[in-house]
VODREN-278079 format. One record per residue: x, y, z of N, C-alpha, C in turn. Coordinates in Angstrom, 1 decimal, padded with zeros to 4 digits. Atoms other than C-alpha are relative to their C-alpha. Last residue first. Layout:
{{X,Y,Z},{X,Y,Z},{X,Y,Z}}
...
END
This chain:
{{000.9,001.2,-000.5},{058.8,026.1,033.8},{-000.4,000.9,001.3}}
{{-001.1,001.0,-000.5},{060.5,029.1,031.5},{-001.3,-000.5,001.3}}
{{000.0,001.3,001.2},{058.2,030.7,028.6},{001.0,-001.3,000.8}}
{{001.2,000.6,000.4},{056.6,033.4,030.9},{000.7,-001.6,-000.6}}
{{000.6,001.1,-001.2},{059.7,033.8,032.5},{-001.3,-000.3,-000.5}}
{{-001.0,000.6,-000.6},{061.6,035.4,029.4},{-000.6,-000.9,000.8}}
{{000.0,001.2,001.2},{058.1,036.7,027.6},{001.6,-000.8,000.6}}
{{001.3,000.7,-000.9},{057.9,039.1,030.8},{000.3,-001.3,-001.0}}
{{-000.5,001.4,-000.4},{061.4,040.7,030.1},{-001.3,-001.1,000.4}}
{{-000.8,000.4,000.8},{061.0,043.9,028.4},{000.0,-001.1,000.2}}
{{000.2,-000.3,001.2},{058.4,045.8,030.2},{000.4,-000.5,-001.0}}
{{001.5,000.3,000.4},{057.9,043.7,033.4},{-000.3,000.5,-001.2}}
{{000.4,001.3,000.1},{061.9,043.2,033.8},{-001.4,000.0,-000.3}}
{{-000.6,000.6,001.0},{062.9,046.7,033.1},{-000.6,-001.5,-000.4}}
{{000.6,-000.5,001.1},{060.1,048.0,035.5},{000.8,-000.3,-001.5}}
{{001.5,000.9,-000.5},{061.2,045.9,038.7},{-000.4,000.9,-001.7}}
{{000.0,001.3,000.1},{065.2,047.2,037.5},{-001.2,-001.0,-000.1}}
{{-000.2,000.0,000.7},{064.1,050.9,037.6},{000.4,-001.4,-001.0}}
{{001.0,-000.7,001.1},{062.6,051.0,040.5},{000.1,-000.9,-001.7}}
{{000.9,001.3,-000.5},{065.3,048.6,042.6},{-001.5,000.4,-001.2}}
{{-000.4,001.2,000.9},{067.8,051.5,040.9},{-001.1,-001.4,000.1}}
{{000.6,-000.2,001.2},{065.7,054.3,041.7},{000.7,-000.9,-000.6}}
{{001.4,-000.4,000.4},{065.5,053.7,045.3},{-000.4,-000.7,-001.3}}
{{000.3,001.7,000.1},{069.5,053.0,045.2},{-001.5,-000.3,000.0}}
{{-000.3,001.0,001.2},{069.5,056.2,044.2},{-000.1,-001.3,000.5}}
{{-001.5,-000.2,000.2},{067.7,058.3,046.8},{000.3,-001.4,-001.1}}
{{-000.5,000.8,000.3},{063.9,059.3,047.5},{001.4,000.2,-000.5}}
{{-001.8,-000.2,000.9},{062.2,061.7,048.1},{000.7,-001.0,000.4}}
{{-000.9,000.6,-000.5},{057.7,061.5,047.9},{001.9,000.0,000.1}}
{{-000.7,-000.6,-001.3},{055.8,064.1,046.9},{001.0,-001.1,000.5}}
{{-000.3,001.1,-000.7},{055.8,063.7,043.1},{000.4,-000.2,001.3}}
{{-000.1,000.9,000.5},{053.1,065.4,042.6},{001.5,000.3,-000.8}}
{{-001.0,-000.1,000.2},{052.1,067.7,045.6},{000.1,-001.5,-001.1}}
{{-000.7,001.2,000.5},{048.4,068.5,046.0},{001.5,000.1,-000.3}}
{{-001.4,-000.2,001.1},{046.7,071.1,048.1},{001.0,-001.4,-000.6}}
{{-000.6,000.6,-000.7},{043.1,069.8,048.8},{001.4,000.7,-000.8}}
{{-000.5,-001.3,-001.0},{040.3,072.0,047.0},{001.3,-000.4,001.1}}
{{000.0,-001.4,000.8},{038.9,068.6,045.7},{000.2,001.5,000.9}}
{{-001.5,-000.8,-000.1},{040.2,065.7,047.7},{000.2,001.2,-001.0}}
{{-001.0,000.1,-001.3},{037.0,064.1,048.9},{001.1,000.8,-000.4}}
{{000.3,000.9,-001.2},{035.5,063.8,044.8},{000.8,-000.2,000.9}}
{{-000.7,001.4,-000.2},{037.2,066.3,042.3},{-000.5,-000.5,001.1}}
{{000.6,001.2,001.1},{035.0,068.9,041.2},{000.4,-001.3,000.5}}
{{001.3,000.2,-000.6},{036.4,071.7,043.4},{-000.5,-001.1,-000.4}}
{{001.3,-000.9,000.4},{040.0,071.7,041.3},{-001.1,-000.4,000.9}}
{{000.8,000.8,000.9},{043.1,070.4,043.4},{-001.3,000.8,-000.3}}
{{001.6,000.3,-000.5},{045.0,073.1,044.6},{-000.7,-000.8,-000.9}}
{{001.4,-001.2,-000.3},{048.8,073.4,043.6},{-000.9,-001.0,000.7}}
{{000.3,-000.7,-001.3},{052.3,072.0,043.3},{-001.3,000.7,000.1}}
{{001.3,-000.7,000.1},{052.9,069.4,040.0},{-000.3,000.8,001.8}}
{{000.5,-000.3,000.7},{056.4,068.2,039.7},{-001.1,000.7,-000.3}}
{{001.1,-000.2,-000.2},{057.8,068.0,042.7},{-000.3,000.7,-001.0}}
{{000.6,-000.8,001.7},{060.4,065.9,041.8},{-001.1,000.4,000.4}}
{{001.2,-000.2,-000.6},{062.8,065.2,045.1},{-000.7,001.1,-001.4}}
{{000.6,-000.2,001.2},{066.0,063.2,045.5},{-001.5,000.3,-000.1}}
{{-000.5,-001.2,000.6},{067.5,063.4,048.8},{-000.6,000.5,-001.1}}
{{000.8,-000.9,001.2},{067.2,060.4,051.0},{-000.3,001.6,-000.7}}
{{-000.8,-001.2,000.5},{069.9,059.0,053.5},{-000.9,-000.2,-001.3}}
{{-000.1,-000.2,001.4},{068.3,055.6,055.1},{-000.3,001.3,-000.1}}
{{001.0,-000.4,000.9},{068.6,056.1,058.8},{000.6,-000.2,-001.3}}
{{-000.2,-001.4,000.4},{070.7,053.6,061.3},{-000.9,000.5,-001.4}}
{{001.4,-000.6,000.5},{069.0,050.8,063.1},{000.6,001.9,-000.5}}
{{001.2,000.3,000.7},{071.1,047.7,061.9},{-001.3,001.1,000.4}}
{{000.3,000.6,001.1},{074.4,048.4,064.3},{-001.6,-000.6,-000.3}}
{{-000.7,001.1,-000.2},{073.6,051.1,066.9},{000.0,-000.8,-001.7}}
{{001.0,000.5,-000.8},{072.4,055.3,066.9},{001.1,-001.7,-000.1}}
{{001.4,000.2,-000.1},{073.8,058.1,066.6},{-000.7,-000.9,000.3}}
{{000.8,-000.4,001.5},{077.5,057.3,065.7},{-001.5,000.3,001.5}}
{{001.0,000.5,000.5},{080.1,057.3,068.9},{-001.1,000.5,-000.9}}
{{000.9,000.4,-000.9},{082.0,059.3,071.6},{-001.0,-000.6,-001.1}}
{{-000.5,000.5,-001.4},{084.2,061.3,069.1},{-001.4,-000.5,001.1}}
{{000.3,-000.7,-001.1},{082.1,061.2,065.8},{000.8,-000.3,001.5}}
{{-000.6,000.5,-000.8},{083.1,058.8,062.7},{000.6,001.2,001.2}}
{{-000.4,001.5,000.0},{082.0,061.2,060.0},{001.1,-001.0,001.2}}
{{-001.3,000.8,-000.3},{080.4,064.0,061.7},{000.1,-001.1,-000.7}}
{{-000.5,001.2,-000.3},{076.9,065.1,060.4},{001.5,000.1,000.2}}
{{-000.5,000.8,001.2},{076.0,069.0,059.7},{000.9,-001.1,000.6}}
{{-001.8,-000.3,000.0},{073.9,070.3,062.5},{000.2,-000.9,-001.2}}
{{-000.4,-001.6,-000.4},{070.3,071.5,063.4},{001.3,-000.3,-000.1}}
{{001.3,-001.1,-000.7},{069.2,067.3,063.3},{000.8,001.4,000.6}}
{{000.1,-001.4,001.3},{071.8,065.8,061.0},{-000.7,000.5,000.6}}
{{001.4,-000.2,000.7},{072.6,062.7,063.7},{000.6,001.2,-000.8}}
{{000.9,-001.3,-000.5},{076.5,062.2,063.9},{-001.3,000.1,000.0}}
{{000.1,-001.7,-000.6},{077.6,059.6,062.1},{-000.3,000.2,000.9}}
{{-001.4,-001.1,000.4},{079.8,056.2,061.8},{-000.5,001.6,-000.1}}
{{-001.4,000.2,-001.1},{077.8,054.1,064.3},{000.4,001.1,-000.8}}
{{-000.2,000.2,-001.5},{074.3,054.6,062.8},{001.1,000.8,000.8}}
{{000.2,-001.1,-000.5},{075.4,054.8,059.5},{-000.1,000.4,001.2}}
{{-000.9,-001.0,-000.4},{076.2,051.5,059.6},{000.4,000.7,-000.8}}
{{-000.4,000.6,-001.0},{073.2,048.8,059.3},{001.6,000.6,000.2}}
{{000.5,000.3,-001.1},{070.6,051.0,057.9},{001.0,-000.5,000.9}}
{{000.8,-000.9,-000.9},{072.5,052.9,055.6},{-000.3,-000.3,001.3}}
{{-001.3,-000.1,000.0},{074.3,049.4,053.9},{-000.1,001.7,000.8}}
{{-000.8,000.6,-001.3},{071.5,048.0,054.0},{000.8,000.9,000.1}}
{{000.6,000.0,-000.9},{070.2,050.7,051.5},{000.1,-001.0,001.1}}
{{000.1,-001.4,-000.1},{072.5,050.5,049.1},{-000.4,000.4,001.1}}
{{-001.1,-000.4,-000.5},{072.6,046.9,049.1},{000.5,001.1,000.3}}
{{000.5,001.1,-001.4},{068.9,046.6,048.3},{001.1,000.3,000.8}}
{{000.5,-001.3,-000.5},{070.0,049.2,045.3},{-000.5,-000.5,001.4}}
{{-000.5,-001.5,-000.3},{072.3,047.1,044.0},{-000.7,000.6,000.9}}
{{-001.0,000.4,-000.8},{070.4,043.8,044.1},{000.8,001.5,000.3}}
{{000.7,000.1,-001.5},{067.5,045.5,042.5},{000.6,000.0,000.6}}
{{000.4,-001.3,-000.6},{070.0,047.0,039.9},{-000.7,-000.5,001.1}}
{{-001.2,-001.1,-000.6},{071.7,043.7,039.5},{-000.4,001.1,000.3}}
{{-000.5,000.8,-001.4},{068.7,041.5,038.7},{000.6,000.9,001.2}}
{{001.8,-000.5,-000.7},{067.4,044.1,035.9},{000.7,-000.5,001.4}}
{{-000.7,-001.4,-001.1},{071.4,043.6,035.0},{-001.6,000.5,000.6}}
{{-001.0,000.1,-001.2},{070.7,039.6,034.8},{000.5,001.5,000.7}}
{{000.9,000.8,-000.9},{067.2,040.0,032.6},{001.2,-000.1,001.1}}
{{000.8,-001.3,-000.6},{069.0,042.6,030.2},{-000.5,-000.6,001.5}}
{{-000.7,-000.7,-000.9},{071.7,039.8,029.9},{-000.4,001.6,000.6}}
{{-000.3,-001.8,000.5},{069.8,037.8,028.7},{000.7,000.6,000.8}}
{{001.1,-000.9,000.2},{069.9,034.4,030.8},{000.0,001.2,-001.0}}
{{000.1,-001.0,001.5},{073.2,032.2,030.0},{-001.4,000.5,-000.2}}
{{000.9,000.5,001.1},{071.6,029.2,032.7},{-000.1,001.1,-001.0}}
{{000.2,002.0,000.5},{074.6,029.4,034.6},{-001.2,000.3,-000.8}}
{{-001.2,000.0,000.7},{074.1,033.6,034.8},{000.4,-001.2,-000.4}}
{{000.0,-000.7,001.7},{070.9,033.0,035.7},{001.4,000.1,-000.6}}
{{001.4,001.0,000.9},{071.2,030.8,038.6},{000.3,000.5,-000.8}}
{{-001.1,001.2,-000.2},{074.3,033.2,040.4},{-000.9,-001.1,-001.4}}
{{-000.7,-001.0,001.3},{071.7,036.1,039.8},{000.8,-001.1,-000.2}}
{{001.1,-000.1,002.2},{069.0,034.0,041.5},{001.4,000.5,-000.8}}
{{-000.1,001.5,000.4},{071.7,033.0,044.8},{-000.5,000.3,-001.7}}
{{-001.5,000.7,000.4},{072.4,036.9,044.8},{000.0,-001.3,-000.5}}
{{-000.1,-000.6,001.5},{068.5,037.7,044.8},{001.6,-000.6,-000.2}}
{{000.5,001.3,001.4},{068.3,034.9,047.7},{000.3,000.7,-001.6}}
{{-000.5,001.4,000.3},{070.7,036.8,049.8},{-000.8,-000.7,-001.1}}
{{-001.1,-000.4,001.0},{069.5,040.3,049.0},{000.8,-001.4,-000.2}}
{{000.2,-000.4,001.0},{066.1,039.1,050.8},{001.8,000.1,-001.6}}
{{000.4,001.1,000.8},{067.6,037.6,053.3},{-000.6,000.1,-000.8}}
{{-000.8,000.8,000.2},{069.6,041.0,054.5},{-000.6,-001.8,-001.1}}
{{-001.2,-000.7,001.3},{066.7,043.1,053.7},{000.9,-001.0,-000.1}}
{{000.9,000.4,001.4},{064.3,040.9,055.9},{000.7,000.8,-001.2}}
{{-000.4,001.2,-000.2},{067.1,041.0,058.9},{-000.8,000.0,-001.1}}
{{-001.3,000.4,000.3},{066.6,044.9,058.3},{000.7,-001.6,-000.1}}
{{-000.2,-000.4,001.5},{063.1,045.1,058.3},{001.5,-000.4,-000.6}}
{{001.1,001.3,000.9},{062.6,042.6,061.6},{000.4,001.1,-001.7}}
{{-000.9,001.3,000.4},{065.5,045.0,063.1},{-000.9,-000.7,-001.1}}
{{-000.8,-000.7,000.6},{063.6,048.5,062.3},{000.6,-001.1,-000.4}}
{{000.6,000.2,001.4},{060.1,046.9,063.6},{001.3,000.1,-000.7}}
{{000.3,001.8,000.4},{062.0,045.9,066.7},{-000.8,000.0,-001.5}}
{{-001.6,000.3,000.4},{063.4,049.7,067.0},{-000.5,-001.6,-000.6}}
{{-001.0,-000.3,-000.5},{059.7,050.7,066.6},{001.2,-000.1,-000.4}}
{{-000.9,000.3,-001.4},{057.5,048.9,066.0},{001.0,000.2,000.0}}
{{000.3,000.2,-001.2},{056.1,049.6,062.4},{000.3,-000.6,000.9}}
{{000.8,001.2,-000.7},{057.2,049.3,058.8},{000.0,000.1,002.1}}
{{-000.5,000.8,-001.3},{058.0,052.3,057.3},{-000.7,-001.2,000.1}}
{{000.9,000.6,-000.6},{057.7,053.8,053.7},{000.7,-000.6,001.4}}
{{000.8,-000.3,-001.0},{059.6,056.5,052.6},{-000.6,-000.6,000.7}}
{{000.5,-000.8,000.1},{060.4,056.1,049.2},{-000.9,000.4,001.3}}
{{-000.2,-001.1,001.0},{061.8,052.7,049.9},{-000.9,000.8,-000.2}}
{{-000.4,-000.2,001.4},{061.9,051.6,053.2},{-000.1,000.6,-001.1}}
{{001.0,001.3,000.8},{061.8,051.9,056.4},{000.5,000.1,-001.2}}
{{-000.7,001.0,000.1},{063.7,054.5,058.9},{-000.5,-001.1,-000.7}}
{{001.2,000.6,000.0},{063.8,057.6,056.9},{000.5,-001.5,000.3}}
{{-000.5,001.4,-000.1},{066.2,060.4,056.6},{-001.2,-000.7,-000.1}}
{{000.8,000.7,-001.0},{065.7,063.8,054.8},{000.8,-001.2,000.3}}
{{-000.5,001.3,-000.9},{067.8,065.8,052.6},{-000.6,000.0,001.3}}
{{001.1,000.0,-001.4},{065.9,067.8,049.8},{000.7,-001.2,001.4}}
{{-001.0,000.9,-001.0},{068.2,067.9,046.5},{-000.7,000.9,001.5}}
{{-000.6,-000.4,-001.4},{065.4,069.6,044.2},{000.6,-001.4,000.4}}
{{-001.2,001.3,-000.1},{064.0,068.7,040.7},{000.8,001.0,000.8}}
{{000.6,001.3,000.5},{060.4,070.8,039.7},{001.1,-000.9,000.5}}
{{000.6,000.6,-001.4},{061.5,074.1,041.2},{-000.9,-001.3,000.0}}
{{001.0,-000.6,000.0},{064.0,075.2,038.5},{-000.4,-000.7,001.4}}
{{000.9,-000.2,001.1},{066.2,072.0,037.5},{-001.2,000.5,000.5}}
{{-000.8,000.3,001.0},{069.0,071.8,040.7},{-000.5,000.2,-001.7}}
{{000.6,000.7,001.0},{067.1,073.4,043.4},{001.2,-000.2,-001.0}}
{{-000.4,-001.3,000.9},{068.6,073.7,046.8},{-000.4,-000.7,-001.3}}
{{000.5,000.2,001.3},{067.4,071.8,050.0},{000.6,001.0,-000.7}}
{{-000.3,-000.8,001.0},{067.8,071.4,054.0},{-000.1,000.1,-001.5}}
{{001.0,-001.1,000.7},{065.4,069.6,055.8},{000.6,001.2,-001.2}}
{{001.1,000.6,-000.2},{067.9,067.4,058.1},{-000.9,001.3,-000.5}}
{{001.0,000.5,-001.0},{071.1,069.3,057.6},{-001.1,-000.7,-000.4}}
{{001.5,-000.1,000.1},{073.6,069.2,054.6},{-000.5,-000.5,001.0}}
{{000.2,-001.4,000.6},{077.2,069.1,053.7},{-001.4,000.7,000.1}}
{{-001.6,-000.6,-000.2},{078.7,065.7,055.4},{000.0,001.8,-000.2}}
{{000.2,-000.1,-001.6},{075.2,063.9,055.2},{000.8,000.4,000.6}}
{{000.8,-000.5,-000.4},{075.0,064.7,051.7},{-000.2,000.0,001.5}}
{{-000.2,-001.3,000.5},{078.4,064.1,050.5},{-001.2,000.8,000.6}}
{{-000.6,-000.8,-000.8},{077.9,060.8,052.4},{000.2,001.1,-000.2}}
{{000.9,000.5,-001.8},{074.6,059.7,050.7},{001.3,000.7,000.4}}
{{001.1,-001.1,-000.1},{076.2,061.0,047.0},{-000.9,000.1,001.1}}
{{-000.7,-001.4,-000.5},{079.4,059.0,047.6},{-000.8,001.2,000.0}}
{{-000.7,-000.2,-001.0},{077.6,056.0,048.3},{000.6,001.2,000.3}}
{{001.1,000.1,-001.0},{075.1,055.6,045.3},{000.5,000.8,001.8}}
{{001.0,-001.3,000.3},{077.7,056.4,043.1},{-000.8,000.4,001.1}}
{{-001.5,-000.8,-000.6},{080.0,053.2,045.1},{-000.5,001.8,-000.4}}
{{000.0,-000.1,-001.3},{077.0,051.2,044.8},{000.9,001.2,000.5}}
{{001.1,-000.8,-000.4},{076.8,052.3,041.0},{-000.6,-000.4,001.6}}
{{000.0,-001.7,000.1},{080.1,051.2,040.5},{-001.0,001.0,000.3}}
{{-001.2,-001.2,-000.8},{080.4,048.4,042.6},{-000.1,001.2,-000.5}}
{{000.2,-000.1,-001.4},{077.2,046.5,041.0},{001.4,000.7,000.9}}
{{001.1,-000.8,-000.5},{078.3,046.9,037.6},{-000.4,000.1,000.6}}
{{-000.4,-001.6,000.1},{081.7,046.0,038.0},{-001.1,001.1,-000.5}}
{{-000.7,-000.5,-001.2},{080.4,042.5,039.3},{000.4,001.5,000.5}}
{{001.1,-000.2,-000.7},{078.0,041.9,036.5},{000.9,000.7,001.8}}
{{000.4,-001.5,000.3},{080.9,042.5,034.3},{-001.5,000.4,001.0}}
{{-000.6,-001.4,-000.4},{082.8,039.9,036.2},{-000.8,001.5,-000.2}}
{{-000.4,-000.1,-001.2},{080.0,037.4,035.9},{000.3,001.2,000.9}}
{{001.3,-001.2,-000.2},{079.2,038.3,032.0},{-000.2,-000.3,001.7}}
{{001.2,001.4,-000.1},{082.8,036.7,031.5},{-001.0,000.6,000.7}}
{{000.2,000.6,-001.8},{085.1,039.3,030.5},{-001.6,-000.5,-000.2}}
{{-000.3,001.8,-000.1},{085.8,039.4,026.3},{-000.2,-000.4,001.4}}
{{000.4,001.0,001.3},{083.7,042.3,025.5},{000.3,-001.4,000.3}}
{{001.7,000.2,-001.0},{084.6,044.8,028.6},{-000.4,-001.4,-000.9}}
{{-000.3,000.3,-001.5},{088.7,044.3,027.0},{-001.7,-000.7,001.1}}
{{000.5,001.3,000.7},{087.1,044.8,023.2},{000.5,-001.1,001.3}}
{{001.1,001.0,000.9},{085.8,047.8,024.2},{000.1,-001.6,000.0}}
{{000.8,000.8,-001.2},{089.0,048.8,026.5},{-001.4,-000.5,-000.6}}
{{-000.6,001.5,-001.3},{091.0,048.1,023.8},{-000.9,000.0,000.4}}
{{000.7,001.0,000.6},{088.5,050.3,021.2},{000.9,-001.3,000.9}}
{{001.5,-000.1,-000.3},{088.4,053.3,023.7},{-000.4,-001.4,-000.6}}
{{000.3,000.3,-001.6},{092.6,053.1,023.7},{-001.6,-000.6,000.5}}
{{-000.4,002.0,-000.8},{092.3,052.8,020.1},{000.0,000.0,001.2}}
{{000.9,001.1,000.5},{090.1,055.9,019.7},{000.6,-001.4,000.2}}
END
């Protein structure tokens, strides 16, 4: 118990800076060891359930963004996404930098930090993985491969895994165009840094709207 109440009163007295700092490494660093564990132990399609058949570890890649989405053209779509990650994550850093000077909440600076997190998460796939694997297609990835990764800097795949398929059947007859359709809900899979950008955009609009409503 004293040891728990140093380090208490240790996190307490560091300047909401640092602690924004050791929140962003540790849940990059989560983020990180559960993408290489996965692309180190697991093919492209492979899966095993964790909670029944509702919460599966499903490993896919994907080259766009979050939950799957792409942006189109190609390799040239892949850069234009990735150069729009990079300056994206730049200006959120400048914001977090802003807030922290202007002693924001501190719900409103770690909302910040998960986007920022999870934006970094995913660079950090796209612009090498690439080089340091193996593809996963019919084989379990190499780290740092004799003769080179898969593909170049900025178009390696984002490492997705997480997968709630909550509802699996036939839509009833009744339902307009997509009745008798088989349904999957939640088809999409996704990976943590996903659910931190998630998680942070829905902290700020549930909690934090009366914050920027009331600033110029």
């Amino acid at each position: 118990l004293l040891r728990l109440r140093v380090a208490l009163n240790f996190i307490t007295q560091m300047s909401t800076r640092k602690k924004l700092i050791i929140f962003i490494i540790a849940l990059l660093v989560i983020d990180q060891v559960v993408k290489i564990w996965i692309k180190t132990h697991m093919m492209i399609g492979d899966e095993f359930s964790v909670f029944g058949d509702w919460f599966k570890i499903h490993f896919i890649e994907n080259n766009g963004m979050a939950f799957g989405m792409e942006l189109g053209g190609g390799k040239w779509g892949k850069t234009v996404l990735s150069v729009f990650r990079l300056i994206a994550v730049g200006g959120i850093a400048w914001y977090l930098g802003r807030l922290i000077k202007e002693k924001a909440p501190m719900g409103v600076i770690l909302s910040f930090g998960l986007i920022f997190c999870g934006a970094i998460g995913n660079i950090i796939d796209s612009a090498f993985y690439g080089m340091i694997f193996s593809d996963s297609y019919s084989q379990v990835a190499t780290m740092f491969p004799h003769g080179g990764g898969y593909s170049s800097f900025l178009h390696g795949k984002v490492v997705d895994m997480l997968y709630f398929p909550l509802y699996e059947g036939f839509l009833p007859q009744w339902i307009p165009i997509w009745g008798g359709d088989f349904f999957v809900f939640f088809r999409p899979v996704f990976n943590l840094a996903d659910s931190y950008i998630t998680i942070g955009v829905f902290i700020l609009l549930l909690f934090h709207r009366k914050y920027f409503a009331s600033k110029k």
